[in-house]
RODRENBA-442333 format. One record per residue: chain; x, y, z of N, C-alpha, C in turn; residue number from 1. Coordinates in steps of 0.02 Angstrom, whole numbers, plus 50000, padded with zeros to 5 digits. Atoms other than C-alpha are relative to their C-alpha. Layout:
N
  c   n.px   n.py   n.pz  ca.px  ca.py  ca.pz   c.px   c.py   c.pz    k
  A      X      Y      Z      X      Y      Z      X      Y      Z  NUM
...
! end
This chain:
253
  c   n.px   n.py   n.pz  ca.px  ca.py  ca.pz   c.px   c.py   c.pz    k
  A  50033  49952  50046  54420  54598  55333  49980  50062  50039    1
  A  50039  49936  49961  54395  54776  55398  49927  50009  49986    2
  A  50046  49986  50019  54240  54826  55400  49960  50082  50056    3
  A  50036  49916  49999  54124  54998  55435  49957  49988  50057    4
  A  50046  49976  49929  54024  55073  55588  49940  50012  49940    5
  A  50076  50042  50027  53821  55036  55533  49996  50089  49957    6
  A  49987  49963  50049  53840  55220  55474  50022  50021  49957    7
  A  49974  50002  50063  53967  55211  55357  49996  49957  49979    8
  A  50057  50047  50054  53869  55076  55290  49958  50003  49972    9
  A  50080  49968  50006  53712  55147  55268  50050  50057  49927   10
  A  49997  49978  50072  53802  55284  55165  50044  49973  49954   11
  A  49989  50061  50070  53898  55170  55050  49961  49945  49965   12
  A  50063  50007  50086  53747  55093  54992  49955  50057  49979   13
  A  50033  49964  50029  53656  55252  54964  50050  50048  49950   14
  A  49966  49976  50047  53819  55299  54866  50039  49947  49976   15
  A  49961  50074  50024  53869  55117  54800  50032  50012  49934   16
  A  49952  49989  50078  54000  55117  54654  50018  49941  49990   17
  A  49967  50065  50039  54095  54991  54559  50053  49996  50058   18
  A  49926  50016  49985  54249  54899  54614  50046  50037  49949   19
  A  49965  49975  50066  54306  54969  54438  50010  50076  50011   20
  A  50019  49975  49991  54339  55120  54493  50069  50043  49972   21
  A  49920  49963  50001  54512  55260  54460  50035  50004  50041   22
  A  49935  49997  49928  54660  55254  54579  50023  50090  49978   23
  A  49986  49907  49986  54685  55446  54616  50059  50015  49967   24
  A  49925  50007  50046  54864  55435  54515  50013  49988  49959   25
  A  49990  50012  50061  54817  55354  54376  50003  50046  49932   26
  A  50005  49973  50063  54859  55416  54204  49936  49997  49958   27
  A  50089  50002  50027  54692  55460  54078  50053  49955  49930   28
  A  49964  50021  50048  54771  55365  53922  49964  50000  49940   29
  A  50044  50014  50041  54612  55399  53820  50010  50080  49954   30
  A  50002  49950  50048  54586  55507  53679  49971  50071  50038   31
  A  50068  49922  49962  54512  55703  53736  49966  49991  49979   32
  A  50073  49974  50014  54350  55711  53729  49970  50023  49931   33
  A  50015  49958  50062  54351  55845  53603  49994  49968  49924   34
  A  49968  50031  50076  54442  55746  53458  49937  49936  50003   35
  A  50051  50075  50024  54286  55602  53465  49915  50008  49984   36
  A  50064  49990  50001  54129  55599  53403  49957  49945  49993   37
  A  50046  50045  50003  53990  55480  53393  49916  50022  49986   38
  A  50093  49967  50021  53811  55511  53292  50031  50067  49985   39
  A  49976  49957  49998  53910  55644  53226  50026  50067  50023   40
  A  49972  49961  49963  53961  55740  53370  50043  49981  50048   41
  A  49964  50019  49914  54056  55750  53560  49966  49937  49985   42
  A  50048  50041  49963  54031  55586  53618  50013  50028  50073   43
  A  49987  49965  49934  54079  55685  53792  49961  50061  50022   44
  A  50022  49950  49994  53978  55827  53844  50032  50032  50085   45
  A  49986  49956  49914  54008  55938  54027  49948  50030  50022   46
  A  50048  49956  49954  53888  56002  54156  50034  50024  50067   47
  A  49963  50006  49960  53937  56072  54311  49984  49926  50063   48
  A  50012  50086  49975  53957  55907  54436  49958  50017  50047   49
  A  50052  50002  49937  53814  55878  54559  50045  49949  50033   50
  A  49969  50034  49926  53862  55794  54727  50012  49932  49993   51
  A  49967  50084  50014  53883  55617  54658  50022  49988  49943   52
  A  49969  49999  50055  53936  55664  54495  50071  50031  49952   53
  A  49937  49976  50020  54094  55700  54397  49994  50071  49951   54
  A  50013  49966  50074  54025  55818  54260  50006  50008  49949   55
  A  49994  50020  50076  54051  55744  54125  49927  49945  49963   56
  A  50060  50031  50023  53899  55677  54023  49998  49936  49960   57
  A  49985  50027  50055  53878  55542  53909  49934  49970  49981   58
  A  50063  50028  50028  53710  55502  53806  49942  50006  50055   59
  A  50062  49996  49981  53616  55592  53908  50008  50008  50074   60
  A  49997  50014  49927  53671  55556  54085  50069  50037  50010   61
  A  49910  49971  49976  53810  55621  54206  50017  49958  50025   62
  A  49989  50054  49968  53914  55491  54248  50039  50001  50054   63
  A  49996  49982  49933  53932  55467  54434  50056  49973  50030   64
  A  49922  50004  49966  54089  55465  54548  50012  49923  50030   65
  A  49982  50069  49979  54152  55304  54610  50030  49981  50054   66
  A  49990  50016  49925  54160  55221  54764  50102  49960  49983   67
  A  49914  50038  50016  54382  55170  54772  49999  49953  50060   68
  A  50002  50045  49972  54446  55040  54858  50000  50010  50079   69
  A  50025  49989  49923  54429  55091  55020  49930  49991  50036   70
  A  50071  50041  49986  54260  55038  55012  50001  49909  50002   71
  A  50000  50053  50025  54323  54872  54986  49963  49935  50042   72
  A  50029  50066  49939  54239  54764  55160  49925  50013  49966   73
  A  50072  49966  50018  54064  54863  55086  49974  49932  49943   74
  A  50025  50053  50076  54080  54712  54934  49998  49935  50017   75
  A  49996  50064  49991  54112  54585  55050  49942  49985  50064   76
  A  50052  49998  49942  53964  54633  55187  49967  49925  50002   77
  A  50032  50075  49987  53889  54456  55259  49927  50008  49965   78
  A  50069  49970  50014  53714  54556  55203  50001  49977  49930   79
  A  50008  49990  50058  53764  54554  55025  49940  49959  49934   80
  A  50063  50054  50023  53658  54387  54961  49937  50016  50022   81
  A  50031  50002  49974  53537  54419  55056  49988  50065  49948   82
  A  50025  49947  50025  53494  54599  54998  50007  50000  49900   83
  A  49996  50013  50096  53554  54570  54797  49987  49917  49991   84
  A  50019  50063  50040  53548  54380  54769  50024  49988  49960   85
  A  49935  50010  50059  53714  54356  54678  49982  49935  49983   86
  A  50022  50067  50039  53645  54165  54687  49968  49972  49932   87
  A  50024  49996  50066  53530  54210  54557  50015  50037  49936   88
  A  49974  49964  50060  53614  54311  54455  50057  49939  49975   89
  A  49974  50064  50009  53724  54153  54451  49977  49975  49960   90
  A  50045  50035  50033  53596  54071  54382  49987  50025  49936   91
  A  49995  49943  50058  53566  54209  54257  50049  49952  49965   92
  A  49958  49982  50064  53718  54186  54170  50018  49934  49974   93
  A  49999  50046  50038  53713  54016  54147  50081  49961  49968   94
  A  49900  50007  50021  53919  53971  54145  49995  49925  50012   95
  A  50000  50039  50020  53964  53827  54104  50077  49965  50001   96
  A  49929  50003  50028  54155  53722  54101  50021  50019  49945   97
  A  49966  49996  50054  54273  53772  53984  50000  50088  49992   98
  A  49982  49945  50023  54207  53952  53967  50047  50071  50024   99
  A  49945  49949  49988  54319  54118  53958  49945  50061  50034  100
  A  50027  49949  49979  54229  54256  54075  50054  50038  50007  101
  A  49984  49922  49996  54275  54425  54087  49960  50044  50073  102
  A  50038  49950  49944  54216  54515  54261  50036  50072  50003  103
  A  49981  49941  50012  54228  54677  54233  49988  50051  50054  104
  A  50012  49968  49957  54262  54784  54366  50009  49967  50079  105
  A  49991  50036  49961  54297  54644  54493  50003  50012  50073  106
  A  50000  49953  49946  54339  54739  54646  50048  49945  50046  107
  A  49952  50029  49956  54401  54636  54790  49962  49913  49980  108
  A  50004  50085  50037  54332  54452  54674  49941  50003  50039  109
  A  50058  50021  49986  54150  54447  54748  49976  49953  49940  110
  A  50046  50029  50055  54079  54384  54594  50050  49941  49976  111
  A  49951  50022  50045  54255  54320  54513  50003  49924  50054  112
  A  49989  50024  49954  54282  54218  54676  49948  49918  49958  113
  A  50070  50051  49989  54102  54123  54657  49989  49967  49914  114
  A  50010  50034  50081  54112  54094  54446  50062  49946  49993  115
  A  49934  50012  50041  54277  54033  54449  50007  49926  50017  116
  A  50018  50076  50006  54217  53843  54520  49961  49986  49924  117
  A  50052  50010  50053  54089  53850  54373  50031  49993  49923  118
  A  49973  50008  50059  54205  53868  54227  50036  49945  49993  119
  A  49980  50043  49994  54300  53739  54291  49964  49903  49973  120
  A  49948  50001  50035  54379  53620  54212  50010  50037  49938  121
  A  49963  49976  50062  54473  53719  54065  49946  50027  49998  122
  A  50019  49924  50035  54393  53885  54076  50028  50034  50056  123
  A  49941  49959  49975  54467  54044  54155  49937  50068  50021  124
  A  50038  49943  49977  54390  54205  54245  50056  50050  50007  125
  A  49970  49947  49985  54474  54353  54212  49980  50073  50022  126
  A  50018  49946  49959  54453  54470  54359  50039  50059  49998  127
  A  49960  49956  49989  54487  54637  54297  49968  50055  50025  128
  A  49978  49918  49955  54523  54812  54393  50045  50037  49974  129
  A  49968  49966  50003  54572  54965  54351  50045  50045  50078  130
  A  49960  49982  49942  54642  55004  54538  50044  49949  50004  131
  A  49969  50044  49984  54791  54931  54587  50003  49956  50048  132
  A  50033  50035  49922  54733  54902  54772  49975  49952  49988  133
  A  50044  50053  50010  54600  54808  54694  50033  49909  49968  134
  A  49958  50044  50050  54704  54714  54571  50055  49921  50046  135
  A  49970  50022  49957  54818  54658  54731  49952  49963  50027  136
  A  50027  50037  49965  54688  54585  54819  49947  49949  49958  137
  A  50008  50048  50051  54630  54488  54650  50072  49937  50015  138
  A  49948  50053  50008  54791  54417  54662  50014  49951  50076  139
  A  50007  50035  49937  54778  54372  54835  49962  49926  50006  140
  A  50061  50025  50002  54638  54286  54810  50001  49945  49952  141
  A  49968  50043  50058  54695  54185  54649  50061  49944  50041  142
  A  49942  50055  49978  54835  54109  54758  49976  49960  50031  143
  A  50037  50031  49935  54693  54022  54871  49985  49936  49971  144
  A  50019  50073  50049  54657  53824  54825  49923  50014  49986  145
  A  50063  49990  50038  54533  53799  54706  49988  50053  49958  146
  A  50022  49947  50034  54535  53961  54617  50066  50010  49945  147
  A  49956  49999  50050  54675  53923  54476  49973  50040  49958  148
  A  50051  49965  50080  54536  53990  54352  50014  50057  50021  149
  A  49988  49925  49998  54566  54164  54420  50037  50027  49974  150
  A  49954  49981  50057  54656  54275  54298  49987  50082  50025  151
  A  50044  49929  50002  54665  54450  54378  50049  50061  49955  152
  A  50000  49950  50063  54685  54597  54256  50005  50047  50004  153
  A  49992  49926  49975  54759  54768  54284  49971  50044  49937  154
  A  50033  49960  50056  54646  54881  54171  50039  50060  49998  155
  A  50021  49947  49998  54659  55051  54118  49924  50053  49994  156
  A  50049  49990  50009  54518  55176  54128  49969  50009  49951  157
  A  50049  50007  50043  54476  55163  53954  50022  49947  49946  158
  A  49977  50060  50025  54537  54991  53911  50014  49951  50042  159
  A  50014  50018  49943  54479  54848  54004  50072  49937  49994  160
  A  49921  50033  50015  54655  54751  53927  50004  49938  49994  161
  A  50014  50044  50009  54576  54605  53874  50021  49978  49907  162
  A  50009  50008  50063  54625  54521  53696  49940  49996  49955  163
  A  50087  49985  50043  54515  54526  53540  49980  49931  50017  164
  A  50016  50059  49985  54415  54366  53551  49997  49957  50039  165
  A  49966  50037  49955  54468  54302  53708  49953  49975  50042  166
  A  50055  50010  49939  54288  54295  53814  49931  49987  49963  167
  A  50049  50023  50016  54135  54206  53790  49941  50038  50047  168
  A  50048  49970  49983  54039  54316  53910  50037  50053  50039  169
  A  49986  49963  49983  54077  54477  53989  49955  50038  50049  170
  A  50047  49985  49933  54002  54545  54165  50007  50048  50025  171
  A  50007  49930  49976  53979  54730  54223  49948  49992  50077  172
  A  50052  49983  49932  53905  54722  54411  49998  50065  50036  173
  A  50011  49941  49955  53859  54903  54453  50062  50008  49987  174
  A  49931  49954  50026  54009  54964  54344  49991  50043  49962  175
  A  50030  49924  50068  53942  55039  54198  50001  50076  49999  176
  A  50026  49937  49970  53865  55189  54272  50067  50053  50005  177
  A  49954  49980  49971  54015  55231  54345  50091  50006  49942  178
  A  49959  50028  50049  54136  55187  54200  50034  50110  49976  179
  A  49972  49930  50007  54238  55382  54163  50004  49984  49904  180
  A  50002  49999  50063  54250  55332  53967  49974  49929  49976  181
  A  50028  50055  49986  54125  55216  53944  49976  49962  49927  182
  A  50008  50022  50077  54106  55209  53743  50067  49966  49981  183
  A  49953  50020  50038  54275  55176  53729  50026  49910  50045  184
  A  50021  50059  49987  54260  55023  53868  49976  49955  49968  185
  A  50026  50048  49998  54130  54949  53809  50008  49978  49898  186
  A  49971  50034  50060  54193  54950  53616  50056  49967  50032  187
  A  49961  50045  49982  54350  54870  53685  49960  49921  50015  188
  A  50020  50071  49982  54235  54729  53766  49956  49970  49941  189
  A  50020  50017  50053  54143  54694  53613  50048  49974  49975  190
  A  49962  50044  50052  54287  54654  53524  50055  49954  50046  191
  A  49990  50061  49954  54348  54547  53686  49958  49974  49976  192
  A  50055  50066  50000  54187  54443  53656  50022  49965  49917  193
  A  50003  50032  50079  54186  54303  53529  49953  50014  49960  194
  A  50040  49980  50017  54082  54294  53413  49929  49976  50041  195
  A  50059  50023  49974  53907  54263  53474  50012  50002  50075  196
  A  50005  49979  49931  53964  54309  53660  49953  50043  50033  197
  A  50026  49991  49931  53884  54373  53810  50016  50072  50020  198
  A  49979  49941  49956  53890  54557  53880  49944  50022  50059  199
  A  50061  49991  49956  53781  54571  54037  50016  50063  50035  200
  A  50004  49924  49941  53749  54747  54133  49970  49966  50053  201
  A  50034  50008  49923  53701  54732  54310  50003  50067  50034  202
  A  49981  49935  49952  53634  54886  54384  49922  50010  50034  203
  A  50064  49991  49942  53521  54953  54520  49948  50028  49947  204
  A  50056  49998  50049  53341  54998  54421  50003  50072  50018  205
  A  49984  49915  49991  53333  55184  54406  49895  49997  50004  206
  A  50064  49963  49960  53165  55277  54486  49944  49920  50037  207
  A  50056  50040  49938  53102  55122  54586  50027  49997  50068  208
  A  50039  49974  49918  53053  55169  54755  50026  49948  50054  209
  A  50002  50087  49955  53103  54990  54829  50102  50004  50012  210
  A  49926  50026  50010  53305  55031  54786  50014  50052  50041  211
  A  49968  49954  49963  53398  55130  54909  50066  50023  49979  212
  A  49957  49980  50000  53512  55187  54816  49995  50081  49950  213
  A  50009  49951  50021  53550  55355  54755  50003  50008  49919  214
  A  50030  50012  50044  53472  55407  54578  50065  49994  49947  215
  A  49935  50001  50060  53657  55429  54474  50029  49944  50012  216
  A  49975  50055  49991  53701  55271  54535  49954  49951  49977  217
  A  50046  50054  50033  53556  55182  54452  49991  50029  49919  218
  A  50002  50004  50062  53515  55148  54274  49927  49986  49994  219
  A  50046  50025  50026  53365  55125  54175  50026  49935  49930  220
  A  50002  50065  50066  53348  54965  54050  49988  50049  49929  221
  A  49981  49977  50057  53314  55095  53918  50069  50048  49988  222
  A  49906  49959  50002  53486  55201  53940  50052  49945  49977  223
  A  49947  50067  50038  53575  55036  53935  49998  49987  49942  224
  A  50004  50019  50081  53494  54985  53769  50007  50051  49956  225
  A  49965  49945  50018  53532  55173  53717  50051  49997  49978  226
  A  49938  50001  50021  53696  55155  53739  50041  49944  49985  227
  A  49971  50038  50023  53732  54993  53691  49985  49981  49921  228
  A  50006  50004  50044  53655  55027  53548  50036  50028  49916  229
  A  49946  49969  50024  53794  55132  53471  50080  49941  49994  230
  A  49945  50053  50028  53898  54947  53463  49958  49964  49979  231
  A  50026  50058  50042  53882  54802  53362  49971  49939  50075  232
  A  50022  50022  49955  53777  54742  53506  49907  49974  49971  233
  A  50066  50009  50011  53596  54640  53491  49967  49983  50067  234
  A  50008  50021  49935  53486  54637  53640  49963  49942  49993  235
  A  50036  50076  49976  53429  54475  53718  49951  49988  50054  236
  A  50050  50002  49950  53336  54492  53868  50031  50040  50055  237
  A  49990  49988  49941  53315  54561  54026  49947  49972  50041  238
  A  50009  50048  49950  53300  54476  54182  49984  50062  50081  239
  A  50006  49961  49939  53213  54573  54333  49988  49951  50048  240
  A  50002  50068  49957  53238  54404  54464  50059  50018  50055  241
  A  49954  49963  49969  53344  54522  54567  49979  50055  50050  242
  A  50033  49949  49947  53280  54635  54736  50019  50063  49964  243
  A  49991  49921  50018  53353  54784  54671  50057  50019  49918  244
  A  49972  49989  50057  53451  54768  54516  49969  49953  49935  245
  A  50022  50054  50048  53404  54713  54338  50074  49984  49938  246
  A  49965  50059  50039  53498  54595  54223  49997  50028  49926  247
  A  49994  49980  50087  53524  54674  54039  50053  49939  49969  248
  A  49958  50047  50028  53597  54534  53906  50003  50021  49920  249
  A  49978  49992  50090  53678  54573  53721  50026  49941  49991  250
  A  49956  50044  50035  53752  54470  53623  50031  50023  49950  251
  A  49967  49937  50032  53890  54535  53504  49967  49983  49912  252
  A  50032  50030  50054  53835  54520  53329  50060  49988  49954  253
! end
């Protein structure tokens, strides 16, 4: 696994992004901007971009640039438990055999890797990426014993290419934020979830003092319920049992 000099560590968590991120080549395949509205207007707005942002707005926020796969040893740092506590977010979600997850945004399988004993027997983790880099080293990773359940998933950036109905819970770790058309995502994953499914956000807590990470790369618990409130989404709880990120849970209605 390559990995980074203690300074280009330091600033990839004070500019941490998704695994979910755009491959510099990819095609946009989404509607313009212009032609969509939501609450009867843009759902897209423009500012000019600040230093971690793209300039493009959405409900309020600018949504911020994304770490690509070349960050990819940054997801697999020995530190990572230790400083987040993926154990408990484990715990969080409460998986179970049999069920169909959705990791959204997967990156190089941190998360996909560690669920994909848990569904087991007869359930399935589909680890998807919109990079192809990423996507490759899903598949890598799927060929390893023990990880049959892995299902990895070449997205586009505004279709995470999942069937209707197909997932009983659906998992965003520090993707969201970062997401380039993120209404039209996260209607797609809604109508991935069954009924009565699972959509969990995971993102760094926006203005607490304790998170080192930079402020467009964090969320607040009310932005999330903002904007998940524009789908057939009901909230369920949130879970702050996490050093620096909190736990948002819908369920689809």
């Amino acid at each position: 696994m390559r990995t980074f000099p203690p300074v280009a560590i330091f600033g990839l968590l004070l500019c941490v992004g998704t695994a979910c991120s755009k491959p510099p080549s990819a095609p946009v395949p989404a509607i313009p901007a212009a032609t969509q509205t939501v609450e009867g207007g843009p759902i897209y707005g423009a500012v000019p971009p600040s230093a971690d942002g793209i300039g493009k707005t959405y409900q309020g926020r600018e949504i911020s640039a994304v770490m690509g796969w070349q960050g990819a040893a940054w997801l697999e740092r020995e530190e990572r438990e230790r400083e987040e506590r993926g154990s408990v977010l484990l715990q969080e979600l409460a998986l179970t055999p049999g069920m169909a997850v959705a990791d959204v945004g997967a990156g190089t399988g941190y998360y996909a890797r560690r669920m994909a004993p848990l569904v087991a027997p007869g359930g399935v983790i589909y680890a998807v990426d919109v990079q192809p880099q990423m996507v490759a080293m899903l598949e890598e990773a799927a060929a390893q014993p023990g990880l049959d359940t892995l299902v990895p998933v070449q997205a586009s950036v505004s279709d995470p290419g999942l069937s209707p109905e197909s997932v009983d819970l659906a998992l965003m770790v520090d993707v969201y934020h970062e997401l380039e058309y993120p209404h039209e995502v996260l209607g797609a994953l809604v109508q991935a979830l069954r009924p009565g499914g699972r959509l969990v956000f995971v993102e760094y807590r926006a203005g607490d003092d304790a998170v080192p990470i930079k402020p467009l790369h964090t969320m607040s618990e009310a932005q999330i319920r903002r904007e998940a409130a524009l789908h057939p989404l009901v909230w369920e709880r949130t879970a702050d049992t996490l050093p620096w990120q909190h736990v948002v849970v819908f369920r689809k209605r």
